[in-house]
C-alpha positions as CSV (number, residue, x, y, z in Angstrom):
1,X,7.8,24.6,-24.5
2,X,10.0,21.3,-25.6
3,X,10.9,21.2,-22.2
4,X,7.3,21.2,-21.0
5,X,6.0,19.1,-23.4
6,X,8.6,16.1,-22.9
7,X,7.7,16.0,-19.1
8,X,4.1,15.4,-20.3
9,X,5.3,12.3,-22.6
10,X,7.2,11.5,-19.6
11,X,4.8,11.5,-17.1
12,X,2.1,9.4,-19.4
13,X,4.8,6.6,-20.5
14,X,5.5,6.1,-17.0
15,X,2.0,4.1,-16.9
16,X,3.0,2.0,-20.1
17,X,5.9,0.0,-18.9
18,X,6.0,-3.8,-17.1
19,X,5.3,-2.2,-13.8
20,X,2.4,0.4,-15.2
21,X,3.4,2.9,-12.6
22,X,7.0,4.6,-11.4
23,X,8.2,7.8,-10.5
24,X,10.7,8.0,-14.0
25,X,10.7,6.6,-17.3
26,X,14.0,5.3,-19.5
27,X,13.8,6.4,-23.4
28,X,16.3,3.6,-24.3
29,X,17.1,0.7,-21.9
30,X,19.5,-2.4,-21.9
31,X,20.0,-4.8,-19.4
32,X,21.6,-8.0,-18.9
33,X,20.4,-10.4,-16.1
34,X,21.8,-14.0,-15.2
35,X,21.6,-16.7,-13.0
36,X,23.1,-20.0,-12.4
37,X,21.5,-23.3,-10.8
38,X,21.7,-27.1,-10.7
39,X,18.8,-29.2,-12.0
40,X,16.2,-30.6,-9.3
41,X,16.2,-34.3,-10.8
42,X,20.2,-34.4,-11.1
43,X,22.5,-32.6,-9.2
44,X,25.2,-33.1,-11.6
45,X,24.0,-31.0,-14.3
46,X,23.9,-27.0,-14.3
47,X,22.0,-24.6,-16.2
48,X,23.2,-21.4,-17.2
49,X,21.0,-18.5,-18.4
50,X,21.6,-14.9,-19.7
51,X,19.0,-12.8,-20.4
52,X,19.4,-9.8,-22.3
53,X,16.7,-6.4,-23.1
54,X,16.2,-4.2,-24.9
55,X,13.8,-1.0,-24.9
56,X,12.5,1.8,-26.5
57,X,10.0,4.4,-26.1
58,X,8.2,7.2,-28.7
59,X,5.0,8.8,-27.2
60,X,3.1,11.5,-29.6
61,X,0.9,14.3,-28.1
62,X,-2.8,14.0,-29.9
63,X,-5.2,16.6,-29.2
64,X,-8.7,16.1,-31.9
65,X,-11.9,17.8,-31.0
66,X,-12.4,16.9,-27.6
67,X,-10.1,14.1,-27.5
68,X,-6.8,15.0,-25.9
69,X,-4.0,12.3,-24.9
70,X,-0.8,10.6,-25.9
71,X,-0.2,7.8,-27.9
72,X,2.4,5.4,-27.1
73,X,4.3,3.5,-29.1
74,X,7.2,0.8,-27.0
75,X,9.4,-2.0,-28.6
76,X,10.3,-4.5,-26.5
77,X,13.2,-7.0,-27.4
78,X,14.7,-10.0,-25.4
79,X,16.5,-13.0,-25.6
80,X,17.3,-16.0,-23.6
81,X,20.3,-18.4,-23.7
82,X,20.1,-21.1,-22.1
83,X,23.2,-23.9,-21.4
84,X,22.7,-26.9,-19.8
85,X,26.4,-28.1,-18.7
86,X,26.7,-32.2,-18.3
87,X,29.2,-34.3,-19.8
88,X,29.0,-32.0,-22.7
89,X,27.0,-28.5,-23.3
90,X,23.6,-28.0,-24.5
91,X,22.4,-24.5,-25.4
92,X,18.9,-23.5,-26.6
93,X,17.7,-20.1,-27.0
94,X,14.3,-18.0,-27.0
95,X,13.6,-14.6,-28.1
96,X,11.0,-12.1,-27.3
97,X,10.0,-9.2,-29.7
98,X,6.7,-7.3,-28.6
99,X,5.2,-3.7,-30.0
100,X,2.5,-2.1,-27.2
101,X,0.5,0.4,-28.8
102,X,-1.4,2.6,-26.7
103,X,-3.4,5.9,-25.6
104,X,-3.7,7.4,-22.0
105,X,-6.7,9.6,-21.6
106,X,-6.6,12.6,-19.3
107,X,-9.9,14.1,-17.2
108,X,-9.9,17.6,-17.2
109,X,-9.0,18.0,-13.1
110,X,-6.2,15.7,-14.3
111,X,-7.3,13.6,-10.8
112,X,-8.5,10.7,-13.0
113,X,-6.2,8.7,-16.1
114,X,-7.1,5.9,-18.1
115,X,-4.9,3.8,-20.0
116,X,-5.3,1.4,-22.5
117,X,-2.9,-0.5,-24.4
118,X,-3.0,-3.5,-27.1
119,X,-0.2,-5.6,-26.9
120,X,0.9,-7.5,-29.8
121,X,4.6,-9.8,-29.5
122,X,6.2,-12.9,-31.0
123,X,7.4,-14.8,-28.6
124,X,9.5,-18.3,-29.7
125,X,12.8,-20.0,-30.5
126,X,13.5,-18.4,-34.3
127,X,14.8,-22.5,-35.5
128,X,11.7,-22.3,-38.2
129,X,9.5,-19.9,-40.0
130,X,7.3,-17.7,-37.8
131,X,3.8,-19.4,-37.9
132,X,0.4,-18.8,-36.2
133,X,1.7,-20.4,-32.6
134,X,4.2,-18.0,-32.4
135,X,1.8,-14.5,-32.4
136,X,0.8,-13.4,-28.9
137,X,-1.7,-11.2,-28.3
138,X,-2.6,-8.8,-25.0
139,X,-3.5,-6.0,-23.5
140,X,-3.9,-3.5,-20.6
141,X,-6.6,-1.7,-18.7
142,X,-5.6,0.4,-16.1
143,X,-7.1,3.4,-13.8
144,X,-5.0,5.5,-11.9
145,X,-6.9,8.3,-9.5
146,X,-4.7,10.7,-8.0
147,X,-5.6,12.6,-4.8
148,X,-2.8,14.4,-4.7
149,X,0.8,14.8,-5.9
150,X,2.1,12.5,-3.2
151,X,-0.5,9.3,-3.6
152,X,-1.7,7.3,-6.6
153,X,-4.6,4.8,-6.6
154,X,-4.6,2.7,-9.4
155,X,-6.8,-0.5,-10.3
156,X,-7.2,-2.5,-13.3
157,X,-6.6,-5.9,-15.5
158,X,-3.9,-7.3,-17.6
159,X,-4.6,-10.3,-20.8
160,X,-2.6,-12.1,-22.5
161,X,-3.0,-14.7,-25.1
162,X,-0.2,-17.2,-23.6
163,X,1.2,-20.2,-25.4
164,X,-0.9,-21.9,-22.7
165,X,-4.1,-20.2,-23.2
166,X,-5.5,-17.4,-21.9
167,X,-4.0,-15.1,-18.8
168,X,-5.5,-13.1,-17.3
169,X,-3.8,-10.9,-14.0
170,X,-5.6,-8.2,-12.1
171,X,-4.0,-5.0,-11.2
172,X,-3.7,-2.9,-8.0
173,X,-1.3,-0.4,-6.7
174,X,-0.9,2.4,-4.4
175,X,2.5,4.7,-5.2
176,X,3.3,7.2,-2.1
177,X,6.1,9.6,-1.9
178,X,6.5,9.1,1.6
179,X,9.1,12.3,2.2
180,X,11.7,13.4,-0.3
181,X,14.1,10.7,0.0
182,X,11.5,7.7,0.4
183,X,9.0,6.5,-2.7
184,X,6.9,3.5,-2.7
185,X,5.5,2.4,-6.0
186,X,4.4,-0.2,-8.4
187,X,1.3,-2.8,-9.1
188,X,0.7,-6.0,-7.4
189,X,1.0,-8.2,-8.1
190,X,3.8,-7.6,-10.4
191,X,6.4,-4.9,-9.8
192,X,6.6,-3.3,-6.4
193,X,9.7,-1.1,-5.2
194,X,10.4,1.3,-2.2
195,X,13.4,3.7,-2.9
196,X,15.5,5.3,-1.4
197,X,17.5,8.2,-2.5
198,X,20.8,8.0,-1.0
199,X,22.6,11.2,-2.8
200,X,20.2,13.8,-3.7
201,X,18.8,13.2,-7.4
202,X,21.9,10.9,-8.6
203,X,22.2,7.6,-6.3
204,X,19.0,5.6,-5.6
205,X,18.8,2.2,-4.0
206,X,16.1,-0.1,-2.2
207,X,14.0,-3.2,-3.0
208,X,12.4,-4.5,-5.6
209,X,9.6,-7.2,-5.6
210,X,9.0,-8.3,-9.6
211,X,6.8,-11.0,-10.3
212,X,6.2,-12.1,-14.2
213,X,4.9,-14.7,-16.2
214,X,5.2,-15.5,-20.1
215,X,5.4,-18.3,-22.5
216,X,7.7,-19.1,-26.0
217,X,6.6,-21.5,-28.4
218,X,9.0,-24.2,-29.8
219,X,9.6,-24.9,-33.4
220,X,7.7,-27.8,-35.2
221,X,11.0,-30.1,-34.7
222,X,10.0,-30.0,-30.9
223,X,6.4,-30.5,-31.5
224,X,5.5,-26.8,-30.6
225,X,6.1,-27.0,-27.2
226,X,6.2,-24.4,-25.1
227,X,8.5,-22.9,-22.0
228,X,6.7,-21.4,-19.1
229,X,8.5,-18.7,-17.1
230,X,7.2,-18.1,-13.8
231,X,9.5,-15.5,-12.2
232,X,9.3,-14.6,-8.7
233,X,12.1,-12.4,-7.5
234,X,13.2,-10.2,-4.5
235,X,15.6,-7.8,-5.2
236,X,18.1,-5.0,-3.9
237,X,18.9,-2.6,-6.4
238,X,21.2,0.5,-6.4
239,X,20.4,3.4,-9.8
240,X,23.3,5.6,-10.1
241,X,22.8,8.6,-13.0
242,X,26.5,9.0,-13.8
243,X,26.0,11.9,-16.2
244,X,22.8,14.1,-16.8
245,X,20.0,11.3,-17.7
246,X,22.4,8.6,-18.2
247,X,21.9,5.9,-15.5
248,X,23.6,2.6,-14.5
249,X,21.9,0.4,-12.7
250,X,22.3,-3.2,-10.6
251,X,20.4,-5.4,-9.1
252,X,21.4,-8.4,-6.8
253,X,18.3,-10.7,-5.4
254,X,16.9,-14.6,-4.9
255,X,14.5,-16.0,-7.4
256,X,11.6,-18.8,-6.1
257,X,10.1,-18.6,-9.3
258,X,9.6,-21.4,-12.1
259,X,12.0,-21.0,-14.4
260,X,12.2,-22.1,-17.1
261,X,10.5,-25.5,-17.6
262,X,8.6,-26.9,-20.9
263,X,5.2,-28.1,-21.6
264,X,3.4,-30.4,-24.0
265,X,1.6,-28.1,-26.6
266,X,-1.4,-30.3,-26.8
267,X,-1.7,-31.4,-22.8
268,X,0.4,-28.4,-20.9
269,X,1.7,-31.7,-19.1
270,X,5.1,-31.1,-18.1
271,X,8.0,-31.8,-20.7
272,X,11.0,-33.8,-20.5
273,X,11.3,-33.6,-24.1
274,X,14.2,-30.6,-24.1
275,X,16.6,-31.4,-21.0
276,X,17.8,-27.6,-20.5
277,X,14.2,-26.2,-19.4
278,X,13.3,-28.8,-16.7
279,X,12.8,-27.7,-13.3
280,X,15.6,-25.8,-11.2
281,X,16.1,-25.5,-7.9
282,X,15.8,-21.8,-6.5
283,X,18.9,-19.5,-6.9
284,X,20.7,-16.0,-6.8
285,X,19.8,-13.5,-9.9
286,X,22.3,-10.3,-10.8
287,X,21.2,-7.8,-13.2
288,X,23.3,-5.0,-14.9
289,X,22.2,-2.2,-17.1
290,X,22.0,1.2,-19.0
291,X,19.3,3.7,-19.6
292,X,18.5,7.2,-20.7
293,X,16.3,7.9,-17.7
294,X,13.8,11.1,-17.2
295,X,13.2,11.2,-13.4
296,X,9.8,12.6,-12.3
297,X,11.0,14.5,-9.3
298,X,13.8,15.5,-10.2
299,X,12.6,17.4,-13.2
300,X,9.7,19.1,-11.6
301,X,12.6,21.0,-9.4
302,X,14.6,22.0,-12.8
């Protein structure tokens, strides 16, 4: 029954992530991702930026009067460093720390799910006291109608409350399990992957398209300002389970994105105020990480 019932958390969680929608979900996660580029406006200076994650997953069965679901409960974590390398180095860092709460409803054919999530997060640079311009607030709406075991529909509408104002993104997707080896899955437009699976449930590989905004508020000694991320990757990515659920993962891609410059709080004019987030020329992104990872497919043939 344990067994039965943490495929169930499994299978609802794996509509609360970035990407809303993928044929696994990791427990625990950490990742580190970097990239390296010179400056737009001078040539001479490089910039530098690790990005580190960290996530975490507890979903609780709820079943009162007619209402049956899961809550979900997530904590996100990151943090940026950023080094601007000239005649001498200039570092600044951002940090990321968000709590989606959530509930997936069920029908009774089990054809139809609903799920909606509140996103609360703190997103800035940690030099002063948390204040008012550092809360973020979102959420998620999202249908998924499912035909059959090899085709999901889904529709729907991401908000957030940015440090520019308000976002708003809508959501479609289509995943297909195409044959055993080939899955296509994700919402547009912000995560979309087709997978491959190269050894038979342990080595996965394919490509990844991942587009994501989000903003961090500056402290009041840079006149809460705000950077911008506009990230706009493509990606190849292998998944390797080296034991059981354990999984290592890489991914090696190009990012066209907007990353990362700053904006005037009061005018969302861009910023030269803070030299290390001013616009970058495209370049190469890596990615390396760990997860405990519950794989869909895999499981159902246990």
């Amino acid at each position: 029954m344990k067994k039965y019932k943490l495929l169930f958390y499994a299978f609802v969680i794996l509509n609360s992530n970035t990407s809303f929608s993928q044929p696994f979900v990791d427990i625990v996660s950490f990742n580190y991702q970097t990239f390296s580029s010179n400056y737009k406006d001078n040539i001479k200076w490089k910039n530098k930026t690790d990005d580190y994650f960290f996530n975490f997953f507890l979903p609780k069965e709820i079943t009162t009067g007619s209402i049956k679901g899961t809550f979900l409960l997530r904590l996100n974590t990151e943090m940026i460093s950023s080094t601007l390398t000239s005649d001498s180095a200039s570092t600044s860092k951002l940090y990321n720390v968000a709590l989606p709460l959530g509930f997936q409803f069920s029908s009774k054919s089990k054809k139809l799910k609903t799920l909606v999530m509140v996103m609360p997060k703190v997103a800035c640079d940690f030099n002063s006291a948390i204040s008012y311009y550092d809360y973020q607030l979102g959420g998620v709406f999202l249908e998924t109608f499912i035909p059959n075991e090899k085709l999901k529909i889904k529709a729907g509408l991401y908000y957030n409350r940015e440090a520019f104002g308000d976002f708003f993104i809508p959501l479609v997707g289509v995943d297909w399990k195409v044959s055993e080896r080939i899955n296509l899955y994700g919402i547009l437009p912000t995560n979309y992957k087709a997978e491959f699976n190269i050894v038979k449930n342990k080595l996965y590989a394919g490509l990844n398209f991942k587009s994501l905004t989000r903003s961090f508020r500056l402290s009041k000694e840079q006149h809460y300002n705000y950077v911008r991320y506009d990230e706009m990757q493509i990606k190849l990515f292998v998944d390797y389970f080296v034991y059981k659920k354990i999984l290592f993962f890489g991914e090696v891609g190009y990012s066209i994105g907007k990353n990362p410059w700053m904006y005037e709080f009061n005018t969302n004019n861009v910023s030269s105020l803070n030299p290390v987030y001013t616009p970058l020329k495209s370049y190469p992104i890596f990615n390396l990480g760990v997860a405990y990872r519950i794989r869909m497919d895999f499981e159902k043939k246990d």
